[in-house]
Residue frames relative to the residue before (quaternion, step in Angstrom):
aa qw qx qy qz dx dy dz
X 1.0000 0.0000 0.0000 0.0000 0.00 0.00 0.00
X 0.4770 -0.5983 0.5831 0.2730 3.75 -0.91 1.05
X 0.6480 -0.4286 0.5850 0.2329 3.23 -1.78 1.15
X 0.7714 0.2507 -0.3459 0.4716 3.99 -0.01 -0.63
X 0.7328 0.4316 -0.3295 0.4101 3.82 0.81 -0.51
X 0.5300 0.5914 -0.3716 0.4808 3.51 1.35 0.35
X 0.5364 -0.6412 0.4446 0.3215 3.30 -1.21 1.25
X 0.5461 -0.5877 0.4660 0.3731 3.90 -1.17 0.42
X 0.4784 0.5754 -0.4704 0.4678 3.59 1.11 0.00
X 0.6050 0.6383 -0.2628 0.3968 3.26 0.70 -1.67
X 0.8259 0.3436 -0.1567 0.4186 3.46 0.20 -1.92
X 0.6170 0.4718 -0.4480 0.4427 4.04 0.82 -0.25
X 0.8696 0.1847 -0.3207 0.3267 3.36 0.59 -1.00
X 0.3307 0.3386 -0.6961 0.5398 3.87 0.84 1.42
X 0.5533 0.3612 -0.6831 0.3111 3.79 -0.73 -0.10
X 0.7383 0.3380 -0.3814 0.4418 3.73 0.35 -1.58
X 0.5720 0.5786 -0.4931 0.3081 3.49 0.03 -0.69
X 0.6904 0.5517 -0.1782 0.4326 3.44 0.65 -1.36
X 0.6143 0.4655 -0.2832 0.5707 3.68 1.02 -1.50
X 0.7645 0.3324 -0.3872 0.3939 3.82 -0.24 -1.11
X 0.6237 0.4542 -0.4374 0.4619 3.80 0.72 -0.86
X 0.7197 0.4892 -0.3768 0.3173 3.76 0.46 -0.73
X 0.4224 0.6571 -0.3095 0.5423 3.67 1.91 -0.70
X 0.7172 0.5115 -0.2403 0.4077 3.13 0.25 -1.71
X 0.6073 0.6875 -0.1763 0.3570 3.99 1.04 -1.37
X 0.6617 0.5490 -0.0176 0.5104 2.71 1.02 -1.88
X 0.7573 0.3508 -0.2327 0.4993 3.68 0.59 -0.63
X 0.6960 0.4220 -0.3493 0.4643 3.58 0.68 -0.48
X 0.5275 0.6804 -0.3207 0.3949 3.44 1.33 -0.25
X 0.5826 0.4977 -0.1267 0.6299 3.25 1.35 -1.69
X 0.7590 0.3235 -0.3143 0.4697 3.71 0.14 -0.90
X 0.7519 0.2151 -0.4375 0.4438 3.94 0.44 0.29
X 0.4010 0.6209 -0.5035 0.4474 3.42 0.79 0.78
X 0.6524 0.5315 -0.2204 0.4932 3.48 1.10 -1.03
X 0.6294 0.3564 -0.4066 0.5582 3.51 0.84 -1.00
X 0.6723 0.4467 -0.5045 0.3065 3.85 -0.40 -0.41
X 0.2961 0.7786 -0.4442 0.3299 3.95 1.34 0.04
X 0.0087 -0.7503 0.5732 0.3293 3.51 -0.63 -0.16
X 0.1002 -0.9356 -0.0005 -0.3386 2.90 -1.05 0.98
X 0.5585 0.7185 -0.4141 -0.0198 3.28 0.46 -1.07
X 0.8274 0.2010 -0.2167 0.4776 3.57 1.04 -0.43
X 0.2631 0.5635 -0.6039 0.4985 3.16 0.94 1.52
X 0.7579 0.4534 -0.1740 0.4356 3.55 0.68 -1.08
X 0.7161 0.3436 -0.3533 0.4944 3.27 1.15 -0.04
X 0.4499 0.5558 -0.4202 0.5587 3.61 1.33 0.28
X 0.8054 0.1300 -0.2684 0.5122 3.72 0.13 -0.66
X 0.5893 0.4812 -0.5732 0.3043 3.93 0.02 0.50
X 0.6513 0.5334 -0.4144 0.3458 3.41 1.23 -0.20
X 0.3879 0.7258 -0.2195 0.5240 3.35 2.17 -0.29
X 0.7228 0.4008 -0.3389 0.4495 3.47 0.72 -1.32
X 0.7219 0.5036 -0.1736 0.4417 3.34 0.68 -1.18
X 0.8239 0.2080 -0.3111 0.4256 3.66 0.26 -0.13
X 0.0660 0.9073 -0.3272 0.2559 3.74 2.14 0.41
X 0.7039 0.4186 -0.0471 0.5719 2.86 0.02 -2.27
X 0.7850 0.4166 -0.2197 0.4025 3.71 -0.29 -0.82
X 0.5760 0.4130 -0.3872 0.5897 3.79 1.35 -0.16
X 0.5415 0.6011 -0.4315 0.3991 4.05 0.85 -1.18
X 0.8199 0.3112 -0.3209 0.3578 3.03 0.03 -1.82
X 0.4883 0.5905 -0.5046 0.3978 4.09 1.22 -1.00
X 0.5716 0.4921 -0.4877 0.4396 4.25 0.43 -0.94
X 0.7491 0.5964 -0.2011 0.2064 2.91 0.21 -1.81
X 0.8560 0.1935 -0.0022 0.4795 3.23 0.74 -1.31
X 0.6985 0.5864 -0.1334 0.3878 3.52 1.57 -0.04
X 0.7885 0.1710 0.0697 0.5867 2.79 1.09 -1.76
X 0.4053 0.3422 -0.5807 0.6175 3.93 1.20 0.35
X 0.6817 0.3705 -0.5256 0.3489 3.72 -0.95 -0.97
X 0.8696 0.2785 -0.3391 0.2263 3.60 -0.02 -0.82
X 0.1966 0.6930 -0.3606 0.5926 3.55 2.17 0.55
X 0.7886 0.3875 -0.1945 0.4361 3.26 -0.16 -1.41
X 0.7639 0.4673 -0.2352 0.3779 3.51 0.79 -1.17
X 0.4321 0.6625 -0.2876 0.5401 3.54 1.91 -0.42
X 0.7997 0.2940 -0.2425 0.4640 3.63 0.23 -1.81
X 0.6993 0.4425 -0.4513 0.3340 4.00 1.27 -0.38
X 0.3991 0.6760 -0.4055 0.4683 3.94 1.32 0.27
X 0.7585 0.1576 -0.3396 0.5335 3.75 0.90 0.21
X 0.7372 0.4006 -0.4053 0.3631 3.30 0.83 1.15
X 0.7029 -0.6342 0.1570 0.2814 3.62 -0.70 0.43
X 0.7847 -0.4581 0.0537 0.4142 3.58 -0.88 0.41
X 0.6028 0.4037 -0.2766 0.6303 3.64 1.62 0.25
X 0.3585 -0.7485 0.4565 0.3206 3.51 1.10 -0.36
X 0.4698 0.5884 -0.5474 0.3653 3.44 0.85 0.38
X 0.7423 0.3277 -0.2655 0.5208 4.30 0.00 -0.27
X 0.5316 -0.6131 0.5638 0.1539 3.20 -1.51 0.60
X 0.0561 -0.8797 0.4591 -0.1103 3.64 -0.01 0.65
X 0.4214 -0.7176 0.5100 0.2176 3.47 1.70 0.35
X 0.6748 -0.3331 0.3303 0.5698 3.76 -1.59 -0.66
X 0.1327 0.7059 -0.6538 0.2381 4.04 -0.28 0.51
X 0.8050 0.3159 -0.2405 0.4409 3.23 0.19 -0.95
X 0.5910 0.4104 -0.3252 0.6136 4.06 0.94 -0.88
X 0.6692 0.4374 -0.4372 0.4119 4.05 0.38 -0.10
X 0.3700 0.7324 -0.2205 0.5273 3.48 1.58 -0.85
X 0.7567 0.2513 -0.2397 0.5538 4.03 0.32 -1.33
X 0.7603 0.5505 -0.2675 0.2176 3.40 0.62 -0.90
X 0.6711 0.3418 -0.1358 0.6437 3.27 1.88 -0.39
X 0.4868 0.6643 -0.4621 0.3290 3.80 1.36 -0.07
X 0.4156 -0.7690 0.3509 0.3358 3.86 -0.21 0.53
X 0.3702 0.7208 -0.2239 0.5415 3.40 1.95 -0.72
X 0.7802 0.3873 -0.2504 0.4225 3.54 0.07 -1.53
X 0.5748 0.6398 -0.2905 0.4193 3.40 1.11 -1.55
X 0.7062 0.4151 -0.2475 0.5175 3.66 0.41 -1.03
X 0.5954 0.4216 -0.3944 0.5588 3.96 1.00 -0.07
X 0.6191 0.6199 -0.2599 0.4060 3.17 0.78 -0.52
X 0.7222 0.4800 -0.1001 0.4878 3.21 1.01 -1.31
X 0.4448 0.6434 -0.2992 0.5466 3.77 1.87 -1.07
X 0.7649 0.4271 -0.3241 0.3570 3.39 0.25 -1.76
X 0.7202 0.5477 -0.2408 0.3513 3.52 0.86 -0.67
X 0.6087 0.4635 -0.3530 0.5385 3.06 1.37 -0.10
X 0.6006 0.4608 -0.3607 0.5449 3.63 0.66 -1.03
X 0.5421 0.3151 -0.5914 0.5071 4.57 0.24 -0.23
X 0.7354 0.4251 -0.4312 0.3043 3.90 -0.25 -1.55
X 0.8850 0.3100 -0.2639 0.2257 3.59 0.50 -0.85
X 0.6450 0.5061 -0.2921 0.4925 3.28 1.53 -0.91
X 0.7032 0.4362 -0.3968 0.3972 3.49 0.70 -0.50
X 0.6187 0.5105 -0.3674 0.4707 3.79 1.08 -0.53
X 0.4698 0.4776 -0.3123 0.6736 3.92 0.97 -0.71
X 0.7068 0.3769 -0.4384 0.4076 3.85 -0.48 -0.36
X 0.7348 0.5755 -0.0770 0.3506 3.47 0.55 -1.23
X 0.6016 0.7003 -0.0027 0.3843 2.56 1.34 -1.44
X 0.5414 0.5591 0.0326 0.6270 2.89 1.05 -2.67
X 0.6484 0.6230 -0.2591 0.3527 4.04 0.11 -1.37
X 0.8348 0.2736 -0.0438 0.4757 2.89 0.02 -1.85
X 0.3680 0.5703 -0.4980 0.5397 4.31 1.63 0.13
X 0.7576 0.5248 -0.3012 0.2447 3.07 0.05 -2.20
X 0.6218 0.5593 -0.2823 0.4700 3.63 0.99 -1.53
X 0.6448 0.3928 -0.4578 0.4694 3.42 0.03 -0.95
X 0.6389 0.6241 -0.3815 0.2380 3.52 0.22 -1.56
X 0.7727 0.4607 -0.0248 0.4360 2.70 0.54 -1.84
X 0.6519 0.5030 -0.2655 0.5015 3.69 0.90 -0.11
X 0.6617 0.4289 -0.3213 0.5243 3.32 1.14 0.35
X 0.5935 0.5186 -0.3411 0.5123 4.04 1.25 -0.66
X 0.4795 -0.6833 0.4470 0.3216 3.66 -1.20 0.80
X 0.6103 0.4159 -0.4471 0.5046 4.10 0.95 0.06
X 0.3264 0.8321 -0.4444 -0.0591 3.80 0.62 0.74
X 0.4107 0.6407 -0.3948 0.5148 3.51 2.09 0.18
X 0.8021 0.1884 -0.2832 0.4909 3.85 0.77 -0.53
X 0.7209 0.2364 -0.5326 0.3753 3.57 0.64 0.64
X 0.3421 0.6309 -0.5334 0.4477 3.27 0.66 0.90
X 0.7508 0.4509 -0.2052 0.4369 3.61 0.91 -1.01
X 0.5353 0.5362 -0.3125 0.5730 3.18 1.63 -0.74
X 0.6313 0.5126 -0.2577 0.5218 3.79 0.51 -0.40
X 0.7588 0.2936 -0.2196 0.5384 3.81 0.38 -0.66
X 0.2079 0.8328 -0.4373 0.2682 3.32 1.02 -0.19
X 0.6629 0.4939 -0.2956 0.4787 3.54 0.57 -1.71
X 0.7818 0.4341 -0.3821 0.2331 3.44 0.20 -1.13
X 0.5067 0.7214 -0.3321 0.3355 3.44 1.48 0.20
X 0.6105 0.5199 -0.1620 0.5751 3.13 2.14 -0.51
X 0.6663 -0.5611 0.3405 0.3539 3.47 -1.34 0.93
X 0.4484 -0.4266 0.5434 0.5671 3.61 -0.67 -0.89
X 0.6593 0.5920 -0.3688 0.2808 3.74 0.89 -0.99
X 0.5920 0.6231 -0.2288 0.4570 2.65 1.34 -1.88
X 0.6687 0.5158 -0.3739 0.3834 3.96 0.38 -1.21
X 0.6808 0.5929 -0.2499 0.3500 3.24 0.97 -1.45
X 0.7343 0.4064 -0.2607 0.4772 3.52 0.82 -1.06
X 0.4982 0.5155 -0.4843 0.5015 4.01 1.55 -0.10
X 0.8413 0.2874 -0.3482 0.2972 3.59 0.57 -0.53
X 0.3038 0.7890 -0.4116 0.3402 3.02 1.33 0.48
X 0.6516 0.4696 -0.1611 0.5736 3.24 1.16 -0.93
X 0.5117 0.5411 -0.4116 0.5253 3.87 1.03 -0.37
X 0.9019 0.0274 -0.1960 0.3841 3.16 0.34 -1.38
X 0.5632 0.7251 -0.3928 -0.0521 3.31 0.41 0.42
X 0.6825 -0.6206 0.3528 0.1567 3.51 -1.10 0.52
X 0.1493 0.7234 -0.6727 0.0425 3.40 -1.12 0.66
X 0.5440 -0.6881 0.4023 0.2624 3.28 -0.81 1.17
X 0.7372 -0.4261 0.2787 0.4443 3.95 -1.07 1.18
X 0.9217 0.1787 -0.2685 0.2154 3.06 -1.42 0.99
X 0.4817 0.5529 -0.2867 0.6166 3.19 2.25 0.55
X 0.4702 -0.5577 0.5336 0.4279 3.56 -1.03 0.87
X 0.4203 -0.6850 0.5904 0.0748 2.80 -1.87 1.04
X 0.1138 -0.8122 0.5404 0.1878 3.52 -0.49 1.07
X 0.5855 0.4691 -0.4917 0.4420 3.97 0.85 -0.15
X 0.5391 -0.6245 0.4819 0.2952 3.27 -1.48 0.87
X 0.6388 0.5243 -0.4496 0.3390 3.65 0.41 -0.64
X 0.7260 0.4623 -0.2880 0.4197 3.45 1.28 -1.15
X 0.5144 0.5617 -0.4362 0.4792 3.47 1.20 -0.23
X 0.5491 0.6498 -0.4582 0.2576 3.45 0.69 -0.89
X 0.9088 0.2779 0.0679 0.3038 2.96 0.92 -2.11
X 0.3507 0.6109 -0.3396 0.6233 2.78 2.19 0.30
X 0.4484 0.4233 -0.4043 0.6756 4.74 1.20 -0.65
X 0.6626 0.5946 -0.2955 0.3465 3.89 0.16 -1.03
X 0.3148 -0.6356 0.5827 0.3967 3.70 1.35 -0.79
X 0.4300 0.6381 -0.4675 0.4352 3.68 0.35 0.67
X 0.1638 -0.6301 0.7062 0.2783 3.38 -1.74 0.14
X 0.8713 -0.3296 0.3627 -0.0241 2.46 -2.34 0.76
X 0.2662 0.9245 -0.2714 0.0273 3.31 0.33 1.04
X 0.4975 -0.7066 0.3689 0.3421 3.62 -0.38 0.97
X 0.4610 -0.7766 0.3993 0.1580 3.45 -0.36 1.41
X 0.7996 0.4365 0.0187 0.4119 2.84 1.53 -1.67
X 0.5416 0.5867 -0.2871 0.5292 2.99 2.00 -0.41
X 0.8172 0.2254 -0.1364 0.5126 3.91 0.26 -0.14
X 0.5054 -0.6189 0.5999 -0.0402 3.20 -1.11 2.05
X 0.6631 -0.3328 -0.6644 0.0898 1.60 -1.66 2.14
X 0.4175 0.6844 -0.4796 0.3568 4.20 1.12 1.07
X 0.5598 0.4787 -0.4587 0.4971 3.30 1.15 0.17
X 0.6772 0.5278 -0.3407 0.3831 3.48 0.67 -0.98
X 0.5165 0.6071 -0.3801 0.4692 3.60 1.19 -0.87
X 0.5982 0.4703 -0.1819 0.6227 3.66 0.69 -1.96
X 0.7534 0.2516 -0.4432 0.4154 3.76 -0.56 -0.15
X 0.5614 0.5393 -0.4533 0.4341 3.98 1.11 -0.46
X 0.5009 0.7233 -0.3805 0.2849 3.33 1.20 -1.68
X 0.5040 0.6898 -0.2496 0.4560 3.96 1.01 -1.37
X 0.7335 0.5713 -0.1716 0.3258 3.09 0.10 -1.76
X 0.7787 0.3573 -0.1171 0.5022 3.30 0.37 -1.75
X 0.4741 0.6332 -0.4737 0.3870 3.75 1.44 -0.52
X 0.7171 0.4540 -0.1807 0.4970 3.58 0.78 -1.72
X 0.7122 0.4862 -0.2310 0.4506 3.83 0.60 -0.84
X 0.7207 0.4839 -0.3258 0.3747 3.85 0.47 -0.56
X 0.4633 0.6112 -0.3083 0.5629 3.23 1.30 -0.48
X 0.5510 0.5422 -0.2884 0.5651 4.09 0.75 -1.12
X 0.7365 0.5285 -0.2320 0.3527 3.24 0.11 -1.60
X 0.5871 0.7186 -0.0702 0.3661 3.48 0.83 -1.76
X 0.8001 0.2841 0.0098 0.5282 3.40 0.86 -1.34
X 0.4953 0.5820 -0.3418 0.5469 3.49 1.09 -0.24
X 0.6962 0.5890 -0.0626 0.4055 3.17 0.63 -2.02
X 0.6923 0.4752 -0.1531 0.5211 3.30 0.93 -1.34
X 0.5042 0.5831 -0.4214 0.4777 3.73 1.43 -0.19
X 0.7241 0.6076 -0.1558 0.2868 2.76 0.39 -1.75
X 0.6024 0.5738 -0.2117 0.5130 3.45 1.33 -1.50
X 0.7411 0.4648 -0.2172 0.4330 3.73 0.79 -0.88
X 0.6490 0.4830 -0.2855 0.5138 3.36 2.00 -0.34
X 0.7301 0.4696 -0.4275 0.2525 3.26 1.05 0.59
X 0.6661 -0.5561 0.2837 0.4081 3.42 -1.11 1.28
X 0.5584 -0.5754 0.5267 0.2824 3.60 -1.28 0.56
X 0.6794 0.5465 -0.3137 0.3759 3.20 0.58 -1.39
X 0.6665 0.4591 -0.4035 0.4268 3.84 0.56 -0.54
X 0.7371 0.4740 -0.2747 0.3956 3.31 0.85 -0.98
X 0.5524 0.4860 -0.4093 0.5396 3.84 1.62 -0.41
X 0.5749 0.4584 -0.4258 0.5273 3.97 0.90 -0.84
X 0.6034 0.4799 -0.4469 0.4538 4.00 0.19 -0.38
X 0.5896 0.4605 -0.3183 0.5822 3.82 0.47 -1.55
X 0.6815 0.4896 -0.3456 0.4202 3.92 -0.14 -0.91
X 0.5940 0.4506 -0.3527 0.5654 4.10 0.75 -1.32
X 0.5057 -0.6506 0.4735 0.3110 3.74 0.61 -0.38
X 0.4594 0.4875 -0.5560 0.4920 3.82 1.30 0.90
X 0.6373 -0.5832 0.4883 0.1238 2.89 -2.27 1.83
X 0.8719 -0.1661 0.2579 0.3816 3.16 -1.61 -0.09
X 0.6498 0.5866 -0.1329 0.4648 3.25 0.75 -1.82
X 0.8005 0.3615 -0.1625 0.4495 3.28 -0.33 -1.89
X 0.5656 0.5183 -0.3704 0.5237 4.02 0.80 -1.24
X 0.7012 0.3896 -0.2097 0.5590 4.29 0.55 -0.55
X 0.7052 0.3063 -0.4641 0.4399 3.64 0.33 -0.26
X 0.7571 0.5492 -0.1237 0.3316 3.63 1.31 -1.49
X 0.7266 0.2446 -0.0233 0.6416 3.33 1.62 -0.44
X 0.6404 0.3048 -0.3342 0.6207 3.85 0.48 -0.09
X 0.8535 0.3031 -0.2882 0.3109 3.52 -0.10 -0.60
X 0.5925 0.5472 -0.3025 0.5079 3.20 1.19 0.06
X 0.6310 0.5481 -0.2361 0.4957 3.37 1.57 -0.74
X 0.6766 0.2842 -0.3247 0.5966 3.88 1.33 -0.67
X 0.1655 0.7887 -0.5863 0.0828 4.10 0.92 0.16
X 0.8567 0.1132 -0.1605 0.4770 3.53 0.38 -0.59
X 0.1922 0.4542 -0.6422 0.5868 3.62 0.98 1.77
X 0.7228 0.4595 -0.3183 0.4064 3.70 -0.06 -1.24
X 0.6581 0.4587 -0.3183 0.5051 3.82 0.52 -1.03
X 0.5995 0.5833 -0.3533 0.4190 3.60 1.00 -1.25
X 0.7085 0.5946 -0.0955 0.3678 3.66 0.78 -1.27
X 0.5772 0.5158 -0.1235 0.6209 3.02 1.39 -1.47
X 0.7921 0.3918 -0.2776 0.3769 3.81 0.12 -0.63
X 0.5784 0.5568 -0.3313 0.4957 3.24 1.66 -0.91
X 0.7807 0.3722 -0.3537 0.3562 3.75 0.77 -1.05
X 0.2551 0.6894 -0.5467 0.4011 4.00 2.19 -0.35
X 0.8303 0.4133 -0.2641 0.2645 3.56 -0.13 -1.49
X 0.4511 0.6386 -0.3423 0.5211 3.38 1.17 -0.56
X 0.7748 0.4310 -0.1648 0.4322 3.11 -0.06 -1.34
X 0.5911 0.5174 -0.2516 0.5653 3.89 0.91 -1.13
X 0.8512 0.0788 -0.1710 0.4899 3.82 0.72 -0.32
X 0.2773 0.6906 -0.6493 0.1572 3.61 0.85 1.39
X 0.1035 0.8084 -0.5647 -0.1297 3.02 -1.13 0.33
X 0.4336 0.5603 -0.3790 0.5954 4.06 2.05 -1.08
X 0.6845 0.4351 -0.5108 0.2850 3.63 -0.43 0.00
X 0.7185 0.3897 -0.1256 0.5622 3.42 0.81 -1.62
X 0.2459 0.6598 -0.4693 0.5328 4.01 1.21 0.33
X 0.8113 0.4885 -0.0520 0.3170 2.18 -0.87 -2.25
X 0.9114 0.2061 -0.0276 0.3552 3.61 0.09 -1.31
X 0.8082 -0.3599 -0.2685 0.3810 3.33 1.35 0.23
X 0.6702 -0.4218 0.1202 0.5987 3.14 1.32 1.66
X 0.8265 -0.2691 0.4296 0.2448 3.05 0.51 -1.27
X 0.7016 0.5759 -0.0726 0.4133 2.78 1.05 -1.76
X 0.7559 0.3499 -0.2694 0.4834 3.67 -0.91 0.40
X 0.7578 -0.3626 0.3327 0.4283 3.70 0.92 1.23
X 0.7677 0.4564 -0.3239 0.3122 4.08 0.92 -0.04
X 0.0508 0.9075 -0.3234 0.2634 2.92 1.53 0.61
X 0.3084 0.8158 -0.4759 0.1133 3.71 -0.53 0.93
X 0.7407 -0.5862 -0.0084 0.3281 3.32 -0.88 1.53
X 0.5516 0.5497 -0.4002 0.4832 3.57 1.77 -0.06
X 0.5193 0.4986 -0.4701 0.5107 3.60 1.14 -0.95
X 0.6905 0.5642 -0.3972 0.2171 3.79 -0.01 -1.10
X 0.6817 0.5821 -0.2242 0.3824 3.08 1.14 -1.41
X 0.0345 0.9772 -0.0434 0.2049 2.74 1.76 -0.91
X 0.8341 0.2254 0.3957 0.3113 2.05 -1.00 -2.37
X 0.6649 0.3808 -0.2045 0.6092 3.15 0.44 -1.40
X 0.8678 0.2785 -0.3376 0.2353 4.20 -0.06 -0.45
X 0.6568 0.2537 -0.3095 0.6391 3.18 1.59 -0.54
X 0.6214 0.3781 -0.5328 0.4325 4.14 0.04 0.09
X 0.8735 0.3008 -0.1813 0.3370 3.21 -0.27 -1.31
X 0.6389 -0.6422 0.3841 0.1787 3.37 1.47 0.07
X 0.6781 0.5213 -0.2888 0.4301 3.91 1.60 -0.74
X 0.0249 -0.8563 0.4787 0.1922 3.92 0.60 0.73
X 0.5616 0.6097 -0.4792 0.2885 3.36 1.22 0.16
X 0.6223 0.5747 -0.2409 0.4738 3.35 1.12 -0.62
X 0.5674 0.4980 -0.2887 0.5888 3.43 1.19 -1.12
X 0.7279 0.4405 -0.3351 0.4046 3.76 0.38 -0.51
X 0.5117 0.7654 -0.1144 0.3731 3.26 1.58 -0.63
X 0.7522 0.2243 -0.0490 0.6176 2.60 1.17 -1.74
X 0.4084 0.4853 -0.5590 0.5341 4.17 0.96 0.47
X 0.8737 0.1697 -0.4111 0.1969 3.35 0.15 -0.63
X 0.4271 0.5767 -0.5062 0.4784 3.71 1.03 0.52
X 0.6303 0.3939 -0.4636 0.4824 3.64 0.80 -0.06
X 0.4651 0.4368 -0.4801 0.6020 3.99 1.11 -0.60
X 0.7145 0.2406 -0.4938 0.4333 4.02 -0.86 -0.15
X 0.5707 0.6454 -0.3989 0.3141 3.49 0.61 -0.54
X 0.7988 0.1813 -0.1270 0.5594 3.53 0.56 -1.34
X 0.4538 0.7294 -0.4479 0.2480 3.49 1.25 0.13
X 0.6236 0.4188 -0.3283 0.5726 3.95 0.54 -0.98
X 0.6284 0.5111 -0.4038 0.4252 3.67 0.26 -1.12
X 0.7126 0.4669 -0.3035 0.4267 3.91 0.48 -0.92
X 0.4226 0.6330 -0.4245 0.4904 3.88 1.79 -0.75
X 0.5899 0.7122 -0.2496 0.2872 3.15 0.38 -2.12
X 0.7395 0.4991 -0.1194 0.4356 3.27 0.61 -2.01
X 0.6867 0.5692 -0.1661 0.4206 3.27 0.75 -1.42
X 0.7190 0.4883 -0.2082 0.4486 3.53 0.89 -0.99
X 0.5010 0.5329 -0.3164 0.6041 3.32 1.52 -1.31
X 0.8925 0.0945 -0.3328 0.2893 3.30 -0.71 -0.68
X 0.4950 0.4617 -0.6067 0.4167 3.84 0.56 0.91
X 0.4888 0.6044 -0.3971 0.4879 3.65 1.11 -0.48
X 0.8451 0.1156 -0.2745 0.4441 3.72 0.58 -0.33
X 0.6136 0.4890 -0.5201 0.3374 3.38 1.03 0.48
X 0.5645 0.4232 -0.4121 0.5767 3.81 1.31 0.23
């Protein structure tokens, strides 16, 4: 049966079938080649080689040349044929366009990631006291089963808009339009779209937040929190002074994970309105600039200020969580 006259069921599970048996092939081959070594610590020097090999190649291959390449094309021009020196990183820094991405991204870290966390570390507590806390816990993470696209095109329908005196098919405008209100274009008026495009975010991200958090909360010891209740601090003070200090570097852990998210949205504000109307952000830009406008120096430019961007933040992460597994 031809690849195009086969059902898509048909063709994915020969691809896996084919990939894992060909993985699977590919290692037992390599691994009795090794045993026939003489030996013994020759063979244990190159089997750790055989086996983690393939997985360095493709990491060169598909990781660390693109982001080489994408460095050495950022000091050249919009065909990549001339050398152009910093032109193109002076270009973002004075481009009024970029600025305003620039300025977006910074709101969407201060707000969506504080609200996420925030929202989280409520929900958990909240939710860690009611007897359905396995299904409203699931009801809550839920989002993170959805795409960013997928979310985007559910709220699309929340907010969308039709102009006074036409039935309203987005719920919010129905809300406020039943309300004796008009109709208002979420997306059409700076800085409420950006809020309403963040609004997304924290939908898909709080749910993340929540469940982590909720670990953590369940890893602290009673005994501090009864010696707190004993010192004679309330509910409150026994949770700001002893629980929250005690998950401090869950919370940082959380907080960086949603920074990076956020530092590389880009399907949401796509998806919902290209861009346009002031919501611009440095992934839309790049964007733009490489496959619209066609300049890959700039577009390369601006990937790699977003790589320094989520880079330290991803250290951060990395360090925290060996810091709390020792």
């Amino acid at each position: 049966m031809l690849d195009d006259q086969a059902p898509k069921w048909v063709t994915t599970l020969v691809a896996i079938a084919v990939g894992v048996c060909g993985v699977w092939i590919f290692f037992w081959i390599f691994n009795e080649i090794i045993s026939l070594i003489p030996g013994e610590k020759a063979r244990e020097r190159l089997r750790p080689l055989v086996f983690v090999g393939p997985a360095l190649a493709l990491l060169i291959i598909y990781l660390i040349y693109p982001a080489i390449n994408t460095i050495y094309l950022s000091f050249f021009d919009a065909r990549s044929e001339n050398f152009v020196g910093l032109k193109n990183y002076a270009f973002i820094f004075t481009s009024p366009q970029v600025q305003v991405a620039f300025r977006n991204n910074i709101l969407w870290i201060v707000v969506v990631t504080s609200v996420c966390v925030t929202l989280g570390l409520i929900i958990a507590v909240l939710v860690d006291r009611i007897q359905l806390e396995s299904i409203a816990k699931s009801i809550i993470f839920l989002p993170m089963a959805i795409s960013s696209v997928g979310a985007s095109i559910i709220w699309r329908f929340v907010y969308a808009y039709q102009p006074a005196g036409r039935a309203q098919i987005g719920i919010l405008n129905a809300i406020v339009v039943a309300l004796g209100g008009q109709p208002v274009g979420w997306f059409l008026r700076p800085p409420l779209n950006n809020f309403a495009l963040m609004v997304i975010m924290i939908w898909l991200q709080t749910g993340f937040c929540m469940v982590v958090i909720s670990a953590a909360l369940k890893a602290v010891p009673g005994e501090l929190l009864e010696a707190a209740r004993i010192d004679g601090a309330n509910e409150f003070q026994a949770f700001l002074r002893v629980t929250v200090p005690y998950i401090k570097g869950t919370l940082i852990t959380v907080g960086t994970t949603v920074l990076i998210a956020v530092l590389k949205v880009f399907d949401i504000v796509y998806v919902m309105t290209r861009g346009n109307f002031n919501t611009e952000v440095i992934a839309n830009r790049m964007f733009l600039e490489m496959y619209r406008f066609y300049n890959f120096g700039r577009g390369s430019a601006l990937a790699v200020l977003l790589f320094l961007a989520v880079a330290p933040v991803m250290i951060i992460n990395v360090r925290n969580l060996r810091r709390q597994r020792s």
